[in-house]
C-alpha positions as CSV (number, residue, x, y, z in Angstrom):
1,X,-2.4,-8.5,-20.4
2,X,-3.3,-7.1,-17.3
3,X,-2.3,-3.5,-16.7
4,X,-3.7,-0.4,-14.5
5,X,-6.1,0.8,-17.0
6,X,-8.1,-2.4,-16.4
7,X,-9.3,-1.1,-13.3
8,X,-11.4,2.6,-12.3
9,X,-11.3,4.3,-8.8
10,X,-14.2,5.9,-7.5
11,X,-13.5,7.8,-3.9
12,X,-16.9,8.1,-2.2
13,X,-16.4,10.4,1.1
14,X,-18.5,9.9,4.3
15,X,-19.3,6.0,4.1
16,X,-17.9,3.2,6.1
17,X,-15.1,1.7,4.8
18,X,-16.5,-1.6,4.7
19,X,-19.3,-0.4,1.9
20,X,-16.1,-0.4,-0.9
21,X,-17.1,-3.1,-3.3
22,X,-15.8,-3.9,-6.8
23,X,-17.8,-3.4,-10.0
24,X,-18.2,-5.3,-13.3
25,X,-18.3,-2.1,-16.0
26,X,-17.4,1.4,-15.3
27,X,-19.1,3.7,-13.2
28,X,-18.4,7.5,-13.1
29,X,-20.7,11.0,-11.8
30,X,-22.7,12.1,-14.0
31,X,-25.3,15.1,-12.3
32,X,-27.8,15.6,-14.9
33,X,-28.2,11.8,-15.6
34,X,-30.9,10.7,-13.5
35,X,-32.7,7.4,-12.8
36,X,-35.6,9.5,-14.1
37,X,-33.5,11.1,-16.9
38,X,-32.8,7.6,-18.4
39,X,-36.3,6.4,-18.2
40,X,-37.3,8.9,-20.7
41,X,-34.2,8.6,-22.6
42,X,-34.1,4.8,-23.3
43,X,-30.3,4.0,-25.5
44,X,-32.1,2.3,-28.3
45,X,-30.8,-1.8,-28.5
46,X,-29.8,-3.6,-31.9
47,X,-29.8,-7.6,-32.5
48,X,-26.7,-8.8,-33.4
49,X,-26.0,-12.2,-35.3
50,X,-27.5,-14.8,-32.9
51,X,-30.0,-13.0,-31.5
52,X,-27.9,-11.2,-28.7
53,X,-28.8,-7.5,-27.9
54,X,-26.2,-4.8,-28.1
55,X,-26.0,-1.0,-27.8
56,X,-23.9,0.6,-30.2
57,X,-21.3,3.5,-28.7
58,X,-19.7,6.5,-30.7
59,X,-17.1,7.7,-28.8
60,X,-15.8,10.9,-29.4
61,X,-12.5,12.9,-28.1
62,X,-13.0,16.2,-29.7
63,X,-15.7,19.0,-28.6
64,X,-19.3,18.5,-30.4
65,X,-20.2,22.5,-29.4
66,X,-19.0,23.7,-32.7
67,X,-16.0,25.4,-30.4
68,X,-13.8,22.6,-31.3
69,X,-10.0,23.3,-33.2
70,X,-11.0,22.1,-36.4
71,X,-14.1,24.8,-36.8
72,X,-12.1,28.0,-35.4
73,X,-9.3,27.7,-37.5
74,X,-11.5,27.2,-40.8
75,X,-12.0,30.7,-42.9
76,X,-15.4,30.3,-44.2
77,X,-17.0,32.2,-47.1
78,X,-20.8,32.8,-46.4
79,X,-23.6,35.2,-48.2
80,X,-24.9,38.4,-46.4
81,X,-27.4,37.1,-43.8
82,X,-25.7,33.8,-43.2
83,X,-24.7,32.8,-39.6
84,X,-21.5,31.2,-39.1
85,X,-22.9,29.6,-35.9
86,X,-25.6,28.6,-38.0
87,X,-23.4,26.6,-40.6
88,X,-21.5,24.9,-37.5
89,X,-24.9,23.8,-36.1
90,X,-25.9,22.5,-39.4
91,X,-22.9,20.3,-39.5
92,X,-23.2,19.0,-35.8
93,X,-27.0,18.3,-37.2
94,X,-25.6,16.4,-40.2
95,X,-23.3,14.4,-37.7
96,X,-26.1,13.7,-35.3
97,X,-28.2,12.5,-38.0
98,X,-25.6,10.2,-39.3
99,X,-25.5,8.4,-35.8
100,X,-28.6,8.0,-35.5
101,X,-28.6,6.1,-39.5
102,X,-26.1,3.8,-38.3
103,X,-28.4,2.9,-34.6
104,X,-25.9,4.3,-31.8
105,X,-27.7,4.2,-28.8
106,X,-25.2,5.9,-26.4
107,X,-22.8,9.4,-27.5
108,X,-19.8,9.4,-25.1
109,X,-17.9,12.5,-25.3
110,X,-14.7,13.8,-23.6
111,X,-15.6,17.1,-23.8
112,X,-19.1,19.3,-24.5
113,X,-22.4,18.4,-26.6
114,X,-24.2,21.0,-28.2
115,X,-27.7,21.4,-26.3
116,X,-29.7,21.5,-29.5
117,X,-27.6,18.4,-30.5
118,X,-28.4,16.7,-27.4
119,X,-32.5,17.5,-27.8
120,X,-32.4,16.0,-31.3
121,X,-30.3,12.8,-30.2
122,X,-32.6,12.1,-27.2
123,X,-36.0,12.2,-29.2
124,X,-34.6,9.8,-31.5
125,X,-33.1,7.6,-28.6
126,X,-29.7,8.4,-28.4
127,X,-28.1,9.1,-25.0
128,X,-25.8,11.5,-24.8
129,X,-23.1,11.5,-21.9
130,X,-20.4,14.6,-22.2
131,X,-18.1,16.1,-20.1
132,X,-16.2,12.5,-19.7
133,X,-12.7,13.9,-19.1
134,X,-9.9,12.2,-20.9
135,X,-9.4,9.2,-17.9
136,X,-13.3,8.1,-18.4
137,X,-12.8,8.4,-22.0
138,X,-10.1,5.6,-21.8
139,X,-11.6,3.7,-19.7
140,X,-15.0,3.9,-22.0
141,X,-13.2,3.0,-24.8
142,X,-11.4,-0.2,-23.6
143,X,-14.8,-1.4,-22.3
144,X,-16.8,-0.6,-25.7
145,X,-13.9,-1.4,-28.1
146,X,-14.8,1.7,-29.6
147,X,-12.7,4.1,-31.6
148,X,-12.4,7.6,-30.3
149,X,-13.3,10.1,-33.1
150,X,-11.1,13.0,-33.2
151,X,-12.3,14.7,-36.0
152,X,-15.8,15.9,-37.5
153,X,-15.3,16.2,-41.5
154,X,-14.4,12.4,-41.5
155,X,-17.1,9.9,-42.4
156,X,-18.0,8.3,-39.3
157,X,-17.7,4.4,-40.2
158,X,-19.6,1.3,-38.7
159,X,-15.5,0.2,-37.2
160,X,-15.6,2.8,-35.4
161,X,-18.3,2.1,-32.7
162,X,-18.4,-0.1,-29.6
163,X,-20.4,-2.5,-27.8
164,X,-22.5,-2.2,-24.6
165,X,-24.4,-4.6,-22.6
166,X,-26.4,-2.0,-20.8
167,X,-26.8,1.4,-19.3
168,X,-27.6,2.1,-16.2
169,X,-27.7,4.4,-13.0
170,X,-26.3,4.3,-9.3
171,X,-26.9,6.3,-6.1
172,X,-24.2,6.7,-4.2
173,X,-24.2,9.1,-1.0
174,X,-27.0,11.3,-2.8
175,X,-24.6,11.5,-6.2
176,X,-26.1,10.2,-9.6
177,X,-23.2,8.0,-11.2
178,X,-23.8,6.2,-14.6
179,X,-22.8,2.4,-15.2
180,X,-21.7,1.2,-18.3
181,X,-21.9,-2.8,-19.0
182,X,-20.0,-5.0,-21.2
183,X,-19.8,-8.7,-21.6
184,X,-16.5,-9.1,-23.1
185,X,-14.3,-6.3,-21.7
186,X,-12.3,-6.9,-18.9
187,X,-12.6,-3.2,-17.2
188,X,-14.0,-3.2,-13.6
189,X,-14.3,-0.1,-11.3
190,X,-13.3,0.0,-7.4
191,X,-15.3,1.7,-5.5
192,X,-13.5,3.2,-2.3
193,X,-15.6,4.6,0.6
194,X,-13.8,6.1,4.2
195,X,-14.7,9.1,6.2
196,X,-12.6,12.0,5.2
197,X,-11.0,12.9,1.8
198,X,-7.1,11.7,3.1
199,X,-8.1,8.2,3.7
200,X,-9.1,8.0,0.6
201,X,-6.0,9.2,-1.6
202,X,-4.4,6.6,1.1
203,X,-6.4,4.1,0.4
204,X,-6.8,4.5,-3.7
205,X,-2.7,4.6,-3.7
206,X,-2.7,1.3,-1.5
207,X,-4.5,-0.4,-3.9
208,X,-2.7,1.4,-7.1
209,X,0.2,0.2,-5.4
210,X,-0.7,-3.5,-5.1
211,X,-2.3,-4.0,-8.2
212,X,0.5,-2.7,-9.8
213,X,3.1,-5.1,-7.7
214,X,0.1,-8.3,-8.7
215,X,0.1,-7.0,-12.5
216,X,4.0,-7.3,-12.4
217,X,3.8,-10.4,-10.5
218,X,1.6,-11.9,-13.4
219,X,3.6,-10.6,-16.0
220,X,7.1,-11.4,-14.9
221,X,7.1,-13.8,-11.9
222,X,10.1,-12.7,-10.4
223,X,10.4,-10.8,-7.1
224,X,12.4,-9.2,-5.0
225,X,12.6,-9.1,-0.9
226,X,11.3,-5.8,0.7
227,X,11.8,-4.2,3.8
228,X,15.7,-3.3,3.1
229,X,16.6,-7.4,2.4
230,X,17.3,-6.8,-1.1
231,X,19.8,-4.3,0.2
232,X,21.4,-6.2,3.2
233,X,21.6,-9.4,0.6
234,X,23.4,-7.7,-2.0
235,X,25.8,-5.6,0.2
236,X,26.5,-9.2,1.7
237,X,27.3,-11.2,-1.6
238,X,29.5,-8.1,-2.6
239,X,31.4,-8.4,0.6
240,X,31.9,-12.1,0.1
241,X,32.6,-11.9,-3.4
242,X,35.4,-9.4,-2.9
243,X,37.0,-11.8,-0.2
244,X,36.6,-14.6,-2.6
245,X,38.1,-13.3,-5.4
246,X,40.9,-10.6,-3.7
247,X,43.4,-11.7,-5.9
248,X,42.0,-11.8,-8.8
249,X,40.4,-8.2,-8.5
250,X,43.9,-6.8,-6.7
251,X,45.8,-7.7,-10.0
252,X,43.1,-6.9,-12.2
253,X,42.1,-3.6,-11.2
254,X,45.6,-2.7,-10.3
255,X,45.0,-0.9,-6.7
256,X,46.1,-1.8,-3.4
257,X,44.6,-4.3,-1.0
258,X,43.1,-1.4,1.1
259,X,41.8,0.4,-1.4
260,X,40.0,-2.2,-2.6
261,X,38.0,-2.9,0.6
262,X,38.0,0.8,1.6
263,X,35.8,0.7,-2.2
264,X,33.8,-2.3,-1.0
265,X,33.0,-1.3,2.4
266,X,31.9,2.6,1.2
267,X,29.3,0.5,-1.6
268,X,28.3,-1.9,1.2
269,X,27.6,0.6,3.3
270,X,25.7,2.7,1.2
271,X,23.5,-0.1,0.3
272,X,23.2,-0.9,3.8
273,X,21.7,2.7,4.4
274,X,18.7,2.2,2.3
275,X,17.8,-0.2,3.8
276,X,18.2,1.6,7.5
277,X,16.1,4.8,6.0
278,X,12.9,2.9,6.1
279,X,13.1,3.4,10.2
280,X,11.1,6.1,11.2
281,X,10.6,5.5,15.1
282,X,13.9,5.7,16.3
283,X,14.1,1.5,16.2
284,X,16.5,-0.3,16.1
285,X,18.3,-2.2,13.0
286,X,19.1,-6.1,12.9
287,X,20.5,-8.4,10.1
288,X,20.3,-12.2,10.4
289,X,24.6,-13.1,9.9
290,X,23.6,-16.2,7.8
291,X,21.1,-15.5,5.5
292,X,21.4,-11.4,5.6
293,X,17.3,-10.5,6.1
294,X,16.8,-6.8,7.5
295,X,15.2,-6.7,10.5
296,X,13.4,-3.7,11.7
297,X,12.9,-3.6,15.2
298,X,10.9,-1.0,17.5
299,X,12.2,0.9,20.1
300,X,11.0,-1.1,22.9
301,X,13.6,-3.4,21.7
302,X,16.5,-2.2,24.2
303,X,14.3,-3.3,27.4
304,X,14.5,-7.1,26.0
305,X,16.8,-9.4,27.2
306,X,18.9,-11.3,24.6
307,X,17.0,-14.0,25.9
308,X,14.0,-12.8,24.2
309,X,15.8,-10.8,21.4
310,X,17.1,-14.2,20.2
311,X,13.4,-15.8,19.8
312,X,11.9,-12.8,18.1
313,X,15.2,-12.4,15.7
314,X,16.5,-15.7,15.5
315,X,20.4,-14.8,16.6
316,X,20.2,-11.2,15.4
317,X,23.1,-9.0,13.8
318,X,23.3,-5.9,12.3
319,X,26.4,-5.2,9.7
320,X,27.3,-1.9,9.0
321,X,29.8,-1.7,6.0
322,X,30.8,-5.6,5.5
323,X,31.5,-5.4,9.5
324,X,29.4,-7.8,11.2
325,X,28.6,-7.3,14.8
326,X,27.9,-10.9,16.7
327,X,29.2,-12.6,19.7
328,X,31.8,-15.1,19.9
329,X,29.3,-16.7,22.0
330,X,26.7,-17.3,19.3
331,X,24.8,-14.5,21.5
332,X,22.6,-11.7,19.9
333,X,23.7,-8.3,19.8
334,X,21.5,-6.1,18.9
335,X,23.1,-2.7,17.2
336,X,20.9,0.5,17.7
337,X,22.0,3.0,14.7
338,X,21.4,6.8,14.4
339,X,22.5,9.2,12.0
340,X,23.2,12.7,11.9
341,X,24.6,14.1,8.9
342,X,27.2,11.6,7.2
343,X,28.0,10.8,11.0
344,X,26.6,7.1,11.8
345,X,27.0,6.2,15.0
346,X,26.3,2.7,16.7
347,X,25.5,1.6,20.4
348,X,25.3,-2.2,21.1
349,X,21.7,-2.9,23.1
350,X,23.2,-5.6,24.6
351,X,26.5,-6.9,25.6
């Protein structure tokens, strides 16, 4: 099932916008991880059944400095002479070892490696990324299929590592990023590239946004109108509704016939006031009297004639409260709305 996780942003500043590009794997900065760096540090590579290569990820969520939780709140009992950084070390060592027994090739760590850890895991072929964060470290774990390890007295086991097809590094404006490979997960990262750091957050929320609205989509195909149609459509139905059933609802609800549209109207209107927020440009407001869309029409508007109104609006309304505004002459009237306050006032464009 397709969600948001299935996708990583990167925001690189100072490139065309035309240079964003989606990536297969995910790619995050990582400073001291060069292309040099990873020439000398090669993740080692294990056959699988079938002769396909894999490198085997331990993915940890829990600090591997010997400053983690578990270690500081441990009373220790030690002989005279005996470091208690030394013991902690000792135990990272035994870990470190350990990994390397069962072939992991790659370390990924949310938080910090020890840098005598990190020596000893790189001479025996064992990259070591740290400093993830905990956003990488999910997206690193739904591409490996590993299990984060949250803890350091536990026996490591061989269900707990993940898969990678390959390791790799990128360049990107002069920053070092590291891409991870897999050939069965479905995580991909977008990379985003504008001038200045606003357009960016603009643009990663766009695209948030409408993967969000396609994941839904997939999910549960059903959708509803935007632009305030949802809200002219449903104050319209209620309206209708009420006349249909006026009767019915009068004896059933027990109030008089005016407080029962005074009710409906008040609702109406208040629906029809969402919709009318989403003008920002001091526009005007239409509503087609048959099928209800909201229209949203600029300023410039009041200089048409309702020769021209009527071809870009097809017969144009705008009802306010249930009360539709239209001429007896099938004309178009076109309704400019302000508000000040709880005050709505309304000034017909065209007579």
């Amino acid at each position: 099932m397709l969600s948001l996780t299935d996708i990583e942003y990167v925001c690189v500043e100072g490139c065309p916008i035309n240079d964003s590009r989606l990536v297969d794997g995910v790619l995050f900065e990582t400073p001291k991880i060069t292309k040099q760096y990873l020439a000398k540090v090669i993740p080692r590579k294990v056959h699988l059944q079938g002769g396909a290569e894999t490198i085997k990820v331990a993915l940890f969520n829990t600090s591997l400095s010997g400053d983690s939780e578990e270690f500081v709140d441990t009373a220790y009992e030690a002989d005279a002479g005996v470091s208690g950084d030394d013991v902690l070390f000792r135990h990272l060592m035994q870990v470190a070892t350990h990994l390397v027994q069962l072939q992991v090739g790659v370390i990924a760590c949310q938080k910090v490696v020890h840098p005598g850890m990190q020596k000893y895991l790189a001479e025996n072929g064992v990259l070591t990324v740290d400093r993830l964060g905990s956003l990488h470290v999910v997206a690193v774990q739904r591409l490996t299929g590993a299990t984060a390890i949250g803890t350091l007295h536990a026996t490591i086991k061989e269900d707990y590592i993940g898969h990678l097809l390959s390791v790799s590094t990128v360049q990107i404006q002069h920053k070092n990023y590291l891409h991870l490979q897999s050939s069965t997960s479905p995580v991909t990262t977008l990379v985003l590239c504008n001038r200045n750091e606003a357009a960016l957050l603009e643009m990663k929320d766009v695209c948030r946004t409408a993967h969000h609205v396609l994941c839904q989509a997939l999910r549960t195909p059903h959708v509803l109108c935007g632009g305030g149609c949802t809200e002219t459509h449903l104050a319209a139905h209620l309206t209708a509704q009420v006349r249909m059933q006026e009767e019915t609802l009068l004896a059933k609800l027990g109030c008089s016939k005016a407080q029962l549209h005074t009710t409906t109207n008040n609702f109406a209107r208040c629906l029809e006031q969402v919709a009318m927020a989403l003008e920002h440009d001091g526009g005007c407001h239409g509503s087609d009297p048959v099928n209800h869309h909201h229209w949203l029409l600029p300023p410039w508007a009041s200089t048409m004639d309702p020769a021209e109104a009527a071809n870009m609006g097809n017969k144009l309304s705008f009802s306010l409260g249930g009360r539709n505004k239209k001429k007896d002459d099938g004309g178009v009237q076109v309704v400019s709305v302000k508000q000040t306050g709880d005050t709505v006032t309304e000034s017909a464009m065209f007579d």
